[in-house]
Residue frames relative to the residue before (quaternion, step in Angstrom):
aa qw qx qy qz dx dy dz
X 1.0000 0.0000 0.0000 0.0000 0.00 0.00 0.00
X 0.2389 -0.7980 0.4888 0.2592 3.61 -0.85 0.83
X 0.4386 -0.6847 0.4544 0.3637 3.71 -0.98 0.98
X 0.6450 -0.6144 0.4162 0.1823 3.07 -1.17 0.65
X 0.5763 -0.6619 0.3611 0.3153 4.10 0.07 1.18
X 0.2644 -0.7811 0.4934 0.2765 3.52 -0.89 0.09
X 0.4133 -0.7056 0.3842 0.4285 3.82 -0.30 0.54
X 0.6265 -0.6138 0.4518 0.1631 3.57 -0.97 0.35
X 0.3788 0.8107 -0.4412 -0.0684 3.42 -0.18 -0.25
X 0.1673 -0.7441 0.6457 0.0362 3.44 -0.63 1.50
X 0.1724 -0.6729 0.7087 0.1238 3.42 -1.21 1.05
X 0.8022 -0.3089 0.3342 0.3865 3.33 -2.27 0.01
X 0.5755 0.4098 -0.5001 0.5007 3.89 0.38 -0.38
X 0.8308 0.4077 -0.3506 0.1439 3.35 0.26 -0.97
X 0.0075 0.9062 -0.1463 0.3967 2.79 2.06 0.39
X 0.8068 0.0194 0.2176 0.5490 2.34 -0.65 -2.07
X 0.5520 0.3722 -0.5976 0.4468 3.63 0.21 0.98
X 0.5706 0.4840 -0.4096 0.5219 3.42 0.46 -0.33
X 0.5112 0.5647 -0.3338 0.5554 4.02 0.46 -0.69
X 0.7141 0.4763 -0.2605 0.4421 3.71 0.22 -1.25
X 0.7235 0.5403 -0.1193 0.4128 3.09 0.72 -1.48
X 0.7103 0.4698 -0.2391 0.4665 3.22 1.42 -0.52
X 0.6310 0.4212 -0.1832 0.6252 3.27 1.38 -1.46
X 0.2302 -0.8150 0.4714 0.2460 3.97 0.70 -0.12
X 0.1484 0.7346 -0.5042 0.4291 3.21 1.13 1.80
X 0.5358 -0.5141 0.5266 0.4140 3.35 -1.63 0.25
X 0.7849 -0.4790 0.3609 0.1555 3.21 -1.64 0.37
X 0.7326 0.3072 -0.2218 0.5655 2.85 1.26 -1.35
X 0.3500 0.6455 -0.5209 0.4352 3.96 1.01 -0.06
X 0.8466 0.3747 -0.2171 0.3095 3.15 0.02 -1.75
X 0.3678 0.6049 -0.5383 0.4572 3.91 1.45 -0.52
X 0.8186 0.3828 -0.3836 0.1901 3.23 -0.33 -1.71
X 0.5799 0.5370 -0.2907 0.5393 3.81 1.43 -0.87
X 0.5353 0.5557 -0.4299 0.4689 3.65 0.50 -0.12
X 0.6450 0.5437 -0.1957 0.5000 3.06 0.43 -1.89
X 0.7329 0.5014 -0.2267 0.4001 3.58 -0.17 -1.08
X 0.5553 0.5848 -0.3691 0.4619 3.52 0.74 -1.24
X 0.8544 0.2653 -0.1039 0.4346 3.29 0.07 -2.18
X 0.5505 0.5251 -0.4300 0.4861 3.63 0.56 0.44
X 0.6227 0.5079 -0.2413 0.5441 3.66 1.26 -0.41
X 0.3441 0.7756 -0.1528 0.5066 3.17 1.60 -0.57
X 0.9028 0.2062 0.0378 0.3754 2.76 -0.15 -1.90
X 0.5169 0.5294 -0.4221 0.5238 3.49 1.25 -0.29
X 0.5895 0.6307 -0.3601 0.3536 3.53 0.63 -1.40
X 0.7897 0.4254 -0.1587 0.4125 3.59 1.20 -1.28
X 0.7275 0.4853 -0.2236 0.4303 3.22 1.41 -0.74
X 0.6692 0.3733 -0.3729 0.5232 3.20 1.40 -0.30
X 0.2285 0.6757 -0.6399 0.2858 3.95 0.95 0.31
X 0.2729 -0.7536 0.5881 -0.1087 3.10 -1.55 1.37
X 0.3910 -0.6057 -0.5186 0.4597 2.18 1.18 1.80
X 0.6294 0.6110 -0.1749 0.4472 3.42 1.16 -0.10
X 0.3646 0.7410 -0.5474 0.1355 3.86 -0.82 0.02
X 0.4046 -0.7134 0.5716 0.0274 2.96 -1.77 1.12
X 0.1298 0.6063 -0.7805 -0.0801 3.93 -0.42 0.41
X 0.1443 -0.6624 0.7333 0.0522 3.28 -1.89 0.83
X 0.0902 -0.8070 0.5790 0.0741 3.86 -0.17 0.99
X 0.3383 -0.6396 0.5383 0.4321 4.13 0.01 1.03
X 0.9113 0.2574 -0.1635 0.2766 2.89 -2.05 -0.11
X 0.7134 0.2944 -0.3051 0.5579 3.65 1.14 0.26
X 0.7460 -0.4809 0.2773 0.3679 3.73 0.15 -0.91
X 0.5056 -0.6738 0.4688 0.2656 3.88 -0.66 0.22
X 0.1327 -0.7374 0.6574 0.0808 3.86 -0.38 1.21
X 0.3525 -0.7272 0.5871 -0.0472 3.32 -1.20 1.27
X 0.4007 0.7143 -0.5438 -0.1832 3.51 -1.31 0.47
X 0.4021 -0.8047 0.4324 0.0616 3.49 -0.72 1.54
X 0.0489 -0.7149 0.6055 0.3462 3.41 -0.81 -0.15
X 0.6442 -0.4556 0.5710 0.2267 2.95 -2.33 0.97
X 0.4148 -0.7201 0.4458 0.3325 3.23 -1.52 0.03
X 0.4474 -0.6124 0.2733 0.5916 3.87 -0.32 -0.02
X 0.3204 -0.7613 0.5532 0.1084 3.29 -1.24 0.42
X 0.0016 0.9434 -0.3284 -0.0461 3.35 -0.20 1.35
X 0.8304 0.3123 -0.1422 0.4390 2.69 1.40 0.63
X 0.0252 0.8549 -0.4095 0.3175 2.70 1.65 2.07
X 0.3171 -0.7514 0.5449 0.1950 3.57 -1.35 0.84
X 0.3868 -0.6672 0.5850 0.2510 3.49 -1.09 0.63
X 0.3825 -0.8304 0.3230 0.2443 3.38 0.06 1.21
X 0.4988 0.6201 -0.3385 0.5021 3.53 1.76 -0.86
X 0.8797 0.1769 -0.0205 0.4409 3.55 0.02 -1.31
X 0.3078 -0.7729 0.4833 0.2726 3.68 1.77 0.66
X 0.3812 0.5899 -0.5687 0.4281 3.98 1.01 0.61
X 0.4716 -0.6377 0.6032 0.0837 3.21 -1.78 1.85
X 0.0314 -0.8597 0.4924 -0.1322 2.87 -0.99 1.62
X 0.4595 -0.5769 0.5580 0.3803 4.00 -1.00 0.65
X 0.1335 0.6060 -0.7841 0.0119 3.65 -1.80 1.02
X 0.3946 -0.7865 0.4677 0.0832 2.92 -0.85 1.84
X 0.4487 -0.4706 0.5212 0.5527 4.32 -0.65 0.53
X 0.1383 -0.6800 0.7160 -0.0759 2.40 -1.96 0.97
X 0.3339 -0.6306 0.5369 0.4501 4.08 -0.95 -0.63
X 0.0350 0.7049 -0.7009 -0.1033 3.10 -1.68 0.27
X 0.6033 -0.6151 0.4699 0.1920 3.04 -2.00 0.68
X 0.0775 -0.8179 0.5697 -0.0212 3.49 -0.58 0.80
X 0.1229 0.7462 -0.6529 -0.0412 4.10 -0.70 0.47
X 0.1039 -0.7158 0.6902 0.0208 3.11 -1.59 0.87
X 0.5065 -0.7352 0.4133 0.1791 2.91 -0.84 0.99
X 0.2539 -0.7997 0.4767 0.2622 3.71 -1.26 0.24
X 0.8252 -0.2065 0.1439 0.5056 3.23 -1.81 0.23
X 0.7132 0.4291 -0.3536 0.4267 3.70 -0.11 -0.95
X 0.6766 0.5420 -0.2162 0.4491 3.26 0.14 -1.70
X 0.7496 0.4743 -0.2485 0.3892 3.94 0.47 -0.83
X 0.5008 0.6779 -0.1342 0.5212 3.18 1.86 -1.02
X 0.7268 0.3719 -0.0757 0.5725 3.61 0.55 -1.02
X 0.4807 0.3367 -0.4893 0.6451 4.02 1.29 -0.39
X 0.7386 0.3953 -0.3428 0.4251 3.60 -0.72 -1.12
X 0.4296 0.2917 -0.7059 0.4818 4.40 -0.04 1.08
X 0.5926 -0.5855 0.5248 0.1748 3.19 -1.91 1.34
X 0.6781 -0.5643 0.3674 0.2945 3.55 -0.90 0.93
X 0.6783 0.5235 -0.3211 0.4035 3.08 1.19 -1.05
X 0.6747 0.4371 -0.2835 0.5227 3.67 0.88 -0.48
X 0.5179 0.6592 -0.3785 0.3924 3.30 1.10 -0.15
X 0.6793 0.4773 -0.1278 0.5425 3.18 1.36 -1.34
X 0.5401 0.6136 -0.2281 0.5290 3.17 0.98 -0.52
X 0.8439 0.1087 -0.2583 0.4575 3.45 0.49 -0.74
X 0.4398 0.4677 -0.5050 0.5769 3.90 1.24 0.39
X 0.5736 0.4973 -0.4791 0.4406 4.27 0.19 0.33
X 0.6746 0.2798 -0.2799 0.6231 3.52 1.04 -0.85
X 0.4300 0.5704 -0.5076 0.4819 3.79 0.18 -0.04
């Protein structure tokens, strides 16, 4: 039987140590540019009117759409017929690179974190 993977989680420090490490910068430098980025980000998305596209080459395209209203959604708890009003959501698609590097077969994946 195969065990079942564990989920990763990589948070904003880890980020921005990995950033450092790349840009061969202090740590705290690279927080503050981290930080910034995704906060630039996020305005970009929240103030979308109602829509907006950031496309970043070589990594992937953040999205925000709106839904339509739904008037006749069920509350699954109380199977009572309810109004959901349109709304936005986020959407991200990845790019050419980024898709390229998902699509190497696990097995070689594993393979190359063993010799690592």
């Amino acid at each position: 039987m195969v065990e079942p993977t564990k989920k990763v989680t990589i948070t904003k420090k880890d980020v921005s140590k990995r950033t450092a490490k790349i840009a061969e910068e202090k740590i705290y430098l690279t927080e503050k540019i981290v930080d910034s980025v995704f906060q630039a980000l996020r305005e970009f998305m929240s103030e979308a009117n109602p829509e907006v596209r950031i496309e970043i080459r070589d990594f992937g395209v953040f999205e925000v759409k709106k839904t339509k209203p739904k008037p006749k959604a069920r509350n699954p708890k109380t199977g009572e017929i309810i109004y959901v009003p349109a709304r936005r959501k986020t959407h991200f698609k990845a790019g050419k690179l980024l898709k390229e590097k998902l699509k190497t077969p696990l097995s070689e994946l594993e393979q190359q974190n063993k010799e690592e």
